[in-house]
MDTraj code that builds the backbone (N, CA, C; nanometers):
import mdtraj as md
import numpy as np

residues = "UNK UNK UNK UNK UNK UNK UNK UNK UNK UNK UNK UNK UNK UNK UNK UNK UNK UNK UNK UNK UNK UNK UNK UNK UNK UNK UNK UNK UNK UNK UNK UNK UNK UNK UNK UNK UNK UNK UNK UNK UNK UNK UNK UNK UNK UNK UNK UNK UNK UNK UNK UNK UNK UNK UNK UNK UNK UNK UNK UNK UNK UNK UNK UNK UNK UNK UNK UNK UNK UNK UNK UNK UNK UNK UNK UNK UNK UNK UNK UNK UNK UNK UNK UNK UNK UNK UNK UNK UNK UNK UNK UNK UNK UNK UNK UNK UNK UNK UNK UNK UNK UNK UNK UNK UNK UNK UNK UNK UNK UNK UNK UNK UNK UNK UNK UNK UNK UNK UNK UNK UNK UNK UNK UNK UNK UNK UNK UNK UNK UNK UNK".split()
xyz = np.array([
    [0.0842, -0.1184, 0.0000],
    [0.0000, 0.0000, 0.0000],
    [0.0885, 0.1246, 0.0000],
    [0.0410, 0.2189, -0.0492],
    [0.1393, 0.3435, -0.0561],
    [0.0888, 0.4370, 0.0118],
    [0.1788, 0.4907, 0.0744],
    [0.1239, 0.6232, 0.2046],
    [0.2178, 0.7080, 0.1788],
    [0.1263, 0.8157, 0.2280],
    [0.1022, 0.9779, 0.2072],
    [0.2543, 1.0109, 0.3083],
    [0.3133, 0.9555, 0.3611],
    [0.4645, 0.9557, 0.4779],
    [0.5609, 0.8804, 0.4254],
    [0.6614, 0.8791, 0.5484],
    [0.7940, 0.8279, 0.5281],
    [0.7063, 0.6256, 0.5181],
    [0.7979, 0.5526, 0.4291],
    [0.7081, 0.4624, 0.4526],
    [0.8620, 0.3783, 0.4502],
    [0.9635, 0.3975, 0.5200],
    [1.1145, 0.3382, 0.5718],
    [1.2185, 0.4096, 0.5619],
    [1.3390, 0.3480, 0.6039],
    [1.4547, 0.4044, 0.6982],
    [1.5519, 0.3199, 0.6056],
    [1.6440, 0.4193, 0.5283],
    [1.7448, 0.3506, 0.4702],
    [1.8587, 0.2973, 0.5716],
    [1.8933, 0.1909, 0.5588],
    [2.0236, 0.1424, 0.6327],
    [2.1408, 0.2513, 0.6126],
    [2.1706, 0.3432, 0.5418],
    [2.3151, 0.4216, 0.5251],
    [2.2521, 0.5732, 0.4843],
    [2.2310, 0.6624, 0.4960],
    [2.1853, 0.8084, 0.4545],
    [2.2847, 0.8185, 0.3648],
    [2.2021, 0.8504, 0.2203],
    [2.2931, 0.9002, 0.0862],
    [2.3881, 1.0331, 0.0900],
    [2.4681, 1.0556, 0.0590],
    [2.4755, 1.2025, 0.0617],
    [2.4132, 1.3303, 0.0201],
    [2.3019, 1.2867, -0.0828],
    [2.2167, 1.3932, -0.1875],
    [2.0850, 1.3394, -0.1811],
    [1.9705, 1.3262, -0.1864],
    [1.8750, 1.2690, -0.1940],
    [1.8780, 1.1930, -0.3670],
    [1.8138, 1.0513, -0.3055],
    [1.7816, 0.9201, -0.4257],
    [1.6717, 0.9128, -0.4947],
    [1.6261, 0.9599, -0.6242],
    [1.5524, 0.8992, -0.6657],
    [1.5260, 0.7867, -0.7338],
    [1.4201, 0.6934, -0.6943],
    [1.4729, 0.5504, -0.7372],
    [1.2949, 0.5434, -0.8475],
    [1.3299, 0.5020, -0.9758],
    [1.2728, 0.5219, -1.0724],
    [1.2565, 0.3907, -1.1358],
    [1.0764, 0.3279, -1.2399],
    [1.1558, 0.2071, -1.3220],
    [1.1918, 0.2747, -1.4442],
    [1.2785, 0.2394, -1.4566],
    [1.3730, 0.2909, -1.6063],
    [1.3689, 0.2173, -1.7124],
    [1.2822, 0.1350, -1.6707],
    [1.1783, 0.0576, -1.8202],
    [1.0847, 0.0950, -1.8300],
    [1.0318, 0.2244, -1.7806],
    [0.8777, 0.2882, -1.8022],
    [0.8940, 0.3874, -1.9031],
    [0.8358, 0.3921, -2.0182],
    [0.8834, 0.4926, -2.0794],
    [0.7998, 0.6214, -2.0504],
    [0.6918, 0.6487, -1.9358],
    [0.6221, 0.7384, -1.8530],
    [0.7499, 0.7743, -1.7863],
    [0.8155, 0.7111, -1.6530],
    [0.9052, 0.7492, -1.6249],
    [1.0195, 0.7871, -1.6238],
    [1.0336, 0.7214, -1.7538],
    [1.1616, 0.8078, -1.8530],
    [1.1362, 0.9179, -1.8495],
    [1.0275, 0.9807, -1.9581],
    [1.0194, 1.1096, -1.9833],
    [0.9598, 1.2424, -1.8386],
    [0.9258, 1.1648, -1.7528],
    [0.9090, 1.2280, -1.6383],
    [1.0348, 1.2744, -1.5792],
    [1.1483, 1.1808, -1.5566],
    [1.2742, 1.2011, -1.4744],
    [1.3579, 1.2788, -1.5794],
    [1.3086, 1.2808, -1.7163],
    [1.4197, 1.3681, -1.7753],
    [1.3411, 1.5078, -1.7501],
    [1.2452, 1.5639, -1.7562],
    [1.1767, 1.6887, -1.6824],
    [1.2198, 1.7211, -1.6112],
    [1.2716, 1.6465, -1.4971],
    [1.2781, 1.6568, -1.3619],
    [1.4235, 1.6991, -1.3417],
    [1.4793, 1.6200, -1.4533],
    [1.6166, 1.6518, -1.4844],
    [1.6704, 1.8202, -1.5202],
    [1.5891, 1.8384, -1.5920],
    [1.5961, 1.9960, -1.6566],
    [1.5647, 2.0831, -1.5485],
    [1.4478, 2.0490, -1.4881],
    [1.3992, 2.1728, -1.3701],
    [1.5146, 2.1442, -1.2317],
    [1.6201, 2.0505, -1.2418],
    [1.7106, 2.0699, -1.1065],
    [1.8391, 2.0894, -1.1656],
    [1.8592, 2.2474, -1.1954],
    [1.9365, 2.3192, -1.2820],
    [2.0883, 2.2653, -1.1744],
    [2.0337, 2.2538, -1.0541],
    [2.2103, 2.2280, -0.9731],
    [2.1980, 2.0969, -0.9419],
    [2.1903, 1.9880, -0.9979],
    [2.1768, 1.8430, -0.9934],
    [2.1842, 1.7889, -0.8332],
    [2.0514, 1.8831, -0.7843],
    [2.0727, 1.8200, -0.6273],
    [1.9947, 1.6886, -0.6045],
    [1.9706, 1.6475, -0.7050],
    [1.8982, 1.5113, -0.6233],
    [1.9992, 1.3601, -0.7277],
    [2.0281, 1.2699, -0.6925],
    [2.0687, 1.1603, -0.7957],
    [1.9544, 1.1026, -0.8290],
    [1.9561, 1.0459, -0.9713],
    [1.8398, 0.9656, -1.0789],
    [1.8968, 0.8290, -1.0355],
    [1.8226, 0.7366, -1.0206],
    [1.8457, 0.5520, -1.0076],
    [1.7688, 0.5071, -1.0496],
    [1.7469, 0.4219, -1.1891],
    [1.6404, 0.3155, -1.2375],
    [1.6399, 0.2302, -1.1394],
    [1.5680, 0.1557, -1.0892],
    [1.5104, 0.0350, -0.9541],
    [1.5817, -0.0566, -1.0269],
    [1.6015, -0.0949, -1.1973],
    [1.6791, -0.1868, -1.1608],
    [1.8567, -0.2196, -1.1909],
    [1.8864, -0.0691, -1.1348],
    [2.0108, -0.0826, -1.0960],
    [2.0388, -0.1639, -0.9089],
    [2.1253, -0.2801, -0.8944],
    [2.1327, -0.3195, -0.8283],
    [2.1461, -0.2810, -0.6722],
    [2.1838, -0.1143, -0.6509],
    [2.2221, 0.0147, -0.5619],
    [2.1152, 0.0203, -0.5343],
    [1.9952, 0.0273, -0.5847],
    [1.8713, 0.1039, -0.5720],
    [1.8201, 0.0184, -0.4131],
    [1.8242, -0.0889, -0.4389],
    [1.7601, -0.2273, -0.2847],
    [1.8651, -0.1677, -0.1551],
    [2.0149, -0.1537, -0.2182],
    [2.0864, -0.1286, -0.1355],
    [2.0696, 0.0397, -0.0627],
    [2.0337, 0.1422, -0.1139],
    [2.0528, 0.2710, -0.1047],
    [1.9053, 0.2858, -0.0358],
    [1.7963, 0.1990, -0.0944],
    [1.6727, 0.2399, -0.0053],
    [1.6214, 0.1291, 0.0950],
    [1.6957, 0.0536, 0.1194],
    [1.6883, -0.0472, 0.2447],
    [1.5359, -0.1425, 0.2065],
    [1.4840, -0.1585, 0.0753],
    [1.3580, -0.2027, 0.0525],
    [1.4331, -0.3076, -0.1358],
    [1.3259, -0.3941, -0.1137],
    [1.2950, -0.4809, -0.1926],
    [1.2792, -0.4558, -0.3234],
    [1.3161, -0.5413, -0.4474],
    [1.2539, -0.4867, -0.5819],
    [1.1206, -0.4533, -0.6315],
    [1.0748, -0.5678, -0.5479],
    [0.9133, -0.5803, -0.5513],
    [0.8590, -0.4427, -0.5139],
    [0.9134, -0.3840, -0.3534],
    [0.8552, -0.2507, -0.3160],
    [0.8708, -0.1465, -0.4159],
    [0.9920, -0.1530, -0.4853],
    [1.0448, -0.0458, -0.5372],
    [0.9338, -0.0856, -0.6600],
    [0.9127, -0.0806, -0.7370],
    [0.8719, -0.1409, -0.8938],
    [0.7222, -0.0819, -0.8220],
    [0.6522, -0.0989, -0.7224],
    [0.4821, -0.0392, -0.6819],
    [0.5375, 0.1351, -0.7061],
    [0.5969, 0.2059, -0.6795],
    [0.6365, 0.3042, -0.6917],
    [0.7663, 0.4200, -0.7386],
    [0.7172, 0.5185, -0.7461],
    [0.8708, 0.6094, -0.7301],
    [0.8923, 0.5918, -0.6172],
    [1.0357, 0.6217, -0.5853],
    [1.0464, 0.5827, -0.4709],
    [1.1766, 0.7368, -0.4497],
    [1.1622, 0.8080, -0.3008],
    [1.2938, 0.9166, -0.2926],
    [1.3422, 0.8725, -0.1666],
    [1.4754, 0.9039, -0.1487],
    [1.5587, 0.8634, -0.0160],
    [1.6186, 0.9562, 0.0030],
    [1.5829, 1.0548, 0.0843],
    [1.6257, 1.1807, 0.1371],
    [1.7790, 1.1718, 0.2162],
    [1.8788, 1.2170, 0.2404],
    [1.9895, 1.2270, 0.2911],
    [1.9773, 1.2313, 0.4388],
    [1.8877, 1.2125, 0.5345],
    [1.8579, 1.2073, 0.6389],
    [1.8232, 1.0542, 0.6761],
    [1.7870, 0.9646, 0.5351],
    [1.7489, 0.8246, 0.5653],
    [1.6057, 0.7919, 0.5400],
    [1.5260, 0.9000, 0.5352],
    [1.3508, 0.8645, 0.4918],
    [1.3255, 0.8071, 0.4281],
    [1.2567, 0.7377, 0.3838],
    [1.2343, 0.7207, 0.2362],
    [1.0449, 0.7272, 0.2128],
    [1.0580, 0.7638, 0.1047],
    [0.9010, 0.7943, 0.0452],
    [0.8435, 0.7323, -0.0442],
    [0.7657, 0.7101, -0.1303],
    [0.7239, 0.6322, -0.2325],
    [0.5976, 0.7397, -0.2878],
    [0.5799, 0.7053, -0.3929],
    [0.4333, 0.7606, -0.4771],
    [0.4031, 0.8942, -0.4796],
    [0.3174, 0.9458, -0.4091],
    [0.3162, 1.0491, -0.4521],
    [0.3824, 1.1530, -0.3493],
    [0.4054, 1.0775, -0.2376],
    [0.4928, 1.1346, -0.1251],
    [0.6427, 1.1350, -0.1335],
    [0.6772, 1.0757, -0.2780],
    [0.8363, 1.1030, -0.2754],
    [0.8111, 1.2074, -0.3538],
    [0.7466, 1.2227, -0.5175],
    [0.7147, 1.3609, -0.5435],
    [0.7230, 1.4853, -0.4953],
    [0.6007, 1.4637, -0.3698],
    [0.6213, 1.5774, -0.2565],
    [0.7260, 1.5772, -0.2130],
    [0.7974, 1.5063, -0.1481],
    [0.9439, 1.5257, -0.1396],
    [1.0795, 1.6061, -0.2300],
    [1.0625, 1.5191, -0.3146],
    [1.0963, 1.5883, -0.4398],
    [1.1175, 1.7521, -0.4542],
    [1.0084, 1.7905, -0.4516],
    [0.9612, 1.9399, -0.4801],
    [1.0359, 2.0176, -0.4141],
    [1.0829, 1.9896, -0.2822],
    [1.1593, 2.0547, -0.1816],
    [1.3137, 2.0299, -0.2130],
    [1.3349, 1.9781, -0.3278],
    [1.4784, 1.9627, -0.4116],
    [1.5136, 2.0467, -0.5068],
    [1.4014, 2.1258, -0.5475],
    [1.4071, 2.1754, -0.6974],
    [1.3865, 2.3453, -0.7170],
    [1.4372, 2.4344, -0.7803],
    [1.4111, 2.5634, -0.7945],
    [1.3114, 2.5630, -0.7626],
    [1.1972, 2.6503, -0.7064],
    [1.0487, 2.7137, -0.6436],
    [0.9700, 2.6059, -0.6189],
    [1.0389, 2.4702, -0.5743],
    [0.9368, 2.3701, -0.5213],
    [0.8991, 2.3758, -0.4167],
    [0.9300, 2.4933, -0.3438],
    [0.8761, 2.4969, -0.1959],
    [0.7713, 2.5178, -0.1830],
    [0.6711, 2.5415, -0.2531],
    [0.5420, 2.6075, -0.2520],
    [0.4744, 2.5031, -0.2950],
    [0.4819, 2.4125, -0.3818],
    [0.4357, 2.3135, -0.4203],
    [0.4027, 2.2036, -0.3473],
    [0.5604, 2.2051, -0.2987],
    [0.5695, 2.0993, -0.1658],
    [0.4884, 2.1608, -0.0871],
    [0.4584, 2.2936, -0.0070],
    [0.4077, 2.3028, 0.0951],
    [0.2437, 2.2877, 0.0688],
    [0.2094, 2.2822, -0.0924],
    [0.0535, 2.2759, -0.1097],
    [0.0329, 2.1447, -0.0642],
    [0.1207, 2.0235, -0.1038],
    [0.1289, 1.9107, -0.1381],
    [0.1237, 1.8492, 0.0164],
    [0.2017, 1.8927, 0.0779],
    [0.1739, 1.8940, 0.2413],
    [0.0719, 1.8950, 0.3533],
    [-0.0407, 1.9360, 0.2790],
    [-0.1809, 1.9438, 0.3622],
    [-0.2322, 1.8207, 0.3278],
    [-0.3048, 1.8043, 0.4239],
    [-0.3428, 1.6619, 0.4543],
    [-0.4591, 1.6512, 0.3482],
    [-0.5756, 1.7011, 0.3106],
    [-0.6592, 1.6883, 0.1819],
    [-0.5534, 1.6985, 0.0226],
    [-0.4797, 1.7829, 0.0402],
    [-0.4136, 1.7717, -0.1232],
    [-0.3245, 1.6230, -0.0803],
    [-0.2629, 1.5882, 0.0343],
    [-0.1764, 1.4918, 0.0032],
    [-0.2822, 1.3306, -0.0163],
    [-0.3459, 1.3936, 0.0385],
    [-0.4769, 1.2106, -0.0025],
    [-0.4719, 1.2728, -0.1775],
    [-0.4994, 1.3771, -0.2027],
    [-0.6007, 1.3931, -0.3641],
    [-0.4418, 1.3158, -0.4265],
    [-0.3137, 1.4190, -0.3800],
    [-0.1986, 1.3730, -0.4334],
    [-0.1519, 1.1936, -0.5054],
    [-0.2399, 1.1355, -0.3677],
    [-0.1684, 0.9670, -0.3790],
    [-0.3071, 0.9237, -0.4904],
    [-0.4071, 0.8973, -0.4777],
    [-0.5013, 0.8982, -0.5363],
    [-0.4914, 0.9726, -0.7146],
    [-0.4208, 1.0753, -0.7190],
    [-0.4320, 1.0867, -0.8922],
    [-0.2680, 1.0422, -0.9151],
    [-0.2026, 0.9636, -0.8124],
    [-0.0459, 0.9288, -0.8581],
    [-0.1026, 0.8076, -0.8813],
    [-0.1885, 0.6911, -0.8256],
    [-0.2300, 0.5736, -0.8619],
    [-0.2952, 0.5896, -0.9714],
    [-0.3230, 0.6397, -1.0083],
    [-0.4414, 0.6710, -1.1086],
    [-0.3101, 0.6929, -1.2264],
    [-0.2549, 0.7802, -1.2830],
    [-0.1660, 0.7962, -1.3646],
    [-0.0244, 0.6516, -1.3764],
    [0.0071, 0.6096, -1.2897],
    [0.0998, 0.4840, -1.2461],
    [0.0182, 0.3794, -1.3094],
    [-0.1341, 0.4026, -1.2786],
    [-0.2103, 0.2663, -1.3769],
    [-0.2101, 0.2841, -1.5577],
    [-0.2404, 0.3808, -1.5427],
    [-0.3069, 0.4570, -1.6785],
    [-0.1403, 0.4645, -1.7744],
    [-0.0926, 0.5415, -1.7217],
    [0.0331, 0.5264, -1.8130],
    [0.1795, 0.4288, -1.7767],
    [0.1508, 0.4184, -1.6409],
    [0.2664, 0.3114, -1.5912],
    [0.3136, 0.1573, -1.6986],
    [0.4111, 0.0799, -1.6740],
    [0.4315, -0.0641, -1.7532],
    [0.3286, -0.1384, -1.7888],
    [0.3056, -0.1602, -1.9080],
    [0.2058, -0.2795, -1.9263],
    [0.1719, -0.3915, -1.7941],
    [0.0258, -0.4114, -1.7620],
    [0.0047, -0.4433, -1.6424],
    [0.0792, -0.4158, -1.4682],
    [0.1264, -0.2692, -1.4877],
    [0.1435, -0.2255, -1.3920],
    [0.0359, -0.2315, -1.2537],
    [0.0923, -0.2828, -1.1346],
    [0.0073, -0.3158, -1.0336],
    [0.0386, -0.2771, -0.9284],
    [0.0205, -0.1295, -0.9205],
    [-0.0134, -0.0029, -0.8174],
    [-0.0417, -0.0550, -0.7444],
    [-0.0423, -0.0474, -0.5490],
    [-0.1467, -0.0447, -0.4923],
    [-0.1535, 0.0568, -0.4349],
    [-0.2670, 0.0815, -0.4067],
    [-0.3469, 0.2041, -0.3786],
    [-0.3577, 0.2044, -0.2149],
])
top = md.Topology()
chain = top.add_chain()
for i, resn in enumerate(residues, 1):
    res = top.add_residue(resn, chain, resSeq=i)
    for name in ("N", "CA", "C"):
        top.add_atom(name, md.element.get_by_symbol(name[0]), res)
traj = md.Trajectory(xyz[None], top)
C-alpha cells in the first residue's frame, strides 16, 4: 500500500537525496528527464530500480520499489508515490510552494489517489499499483 509519509529508513543516509525510478517505463523516462531539466544544480541523484544500488541505497525490496517512485532523502527517509514527489519538490528551484501545497493533509490524499491513477493509466504494461 502506498502512504502519504515516510514509509522506511534507509540502512546508510545518501549524501544527496535518491531517486529511485523504473527505467523501463517509458512514462518514467520522460518524467525524470523533466525533472532533470527543472534541477538546474543536480541536487537530487536519478536511479532506475533496476540498478542493483537502488535495494541497497533504499533499504527495501525490488518488488517494493517497482509499486512506486520511490525518494531517499539524505537524512534516511524514504518515500514512495506520490509522497516522494512531494518530497521531491523541496529539491528543486520554487518547489517549496508546491511541496508546501502538497503537504496538507486533503491535497496529500487527492496527491496519492491521482499518482495511482496515472501509475495505472500510463505506468508498464500491467502495472500493479497499490493504492
Amino acid at each position: 500500500m502506498l502512504s502519504e509519509g515516510e514509509v522506511g529508513r534507509a540502512a546508510r543516509s545518501p549524501e544527496s537525496p535518491v531517486l529511485i525510478y523504473d527505467g523501463q517505463c517509458d512514462f518514467c523516462q520522460r518524467w525524470v528527464s523533466r525533472v532533470r531539466v527543472w534541477d538546474m544544480k543536480s541536487a537530487v541523484r536519478y536511479l532506475p530500480l533496476q540498478d542493483p544500488q537502488a535495494t541497497v541505497i533504499s533499504g527495501r525490496q525490488r518488488q517494493a520499489l517497482q509499486q512506486a517512485v520511490h525518494l531517499v532523502r539524505p537524512d534516511g527517509a524514504v518515500f514512495a508515490g506520490a509522497a516522494a514527489a512531494r518530497e521531491l519538490l523541496g529539491y528543486l528551484p520554487g518547489g517549496g510552494i508546491p511541496k508546501a501545497i502538497m503537504s496538507v493533509p486533503p491535497a496529500r490524499r487527492m496527491a496519492a489517489r491521482v499518482y495511482v491513477w496515472v501509475a495505472r493509466r500510463f505506468g508498464p504494461v500491467g502495472s500493479q499499483v497499490s493504492c
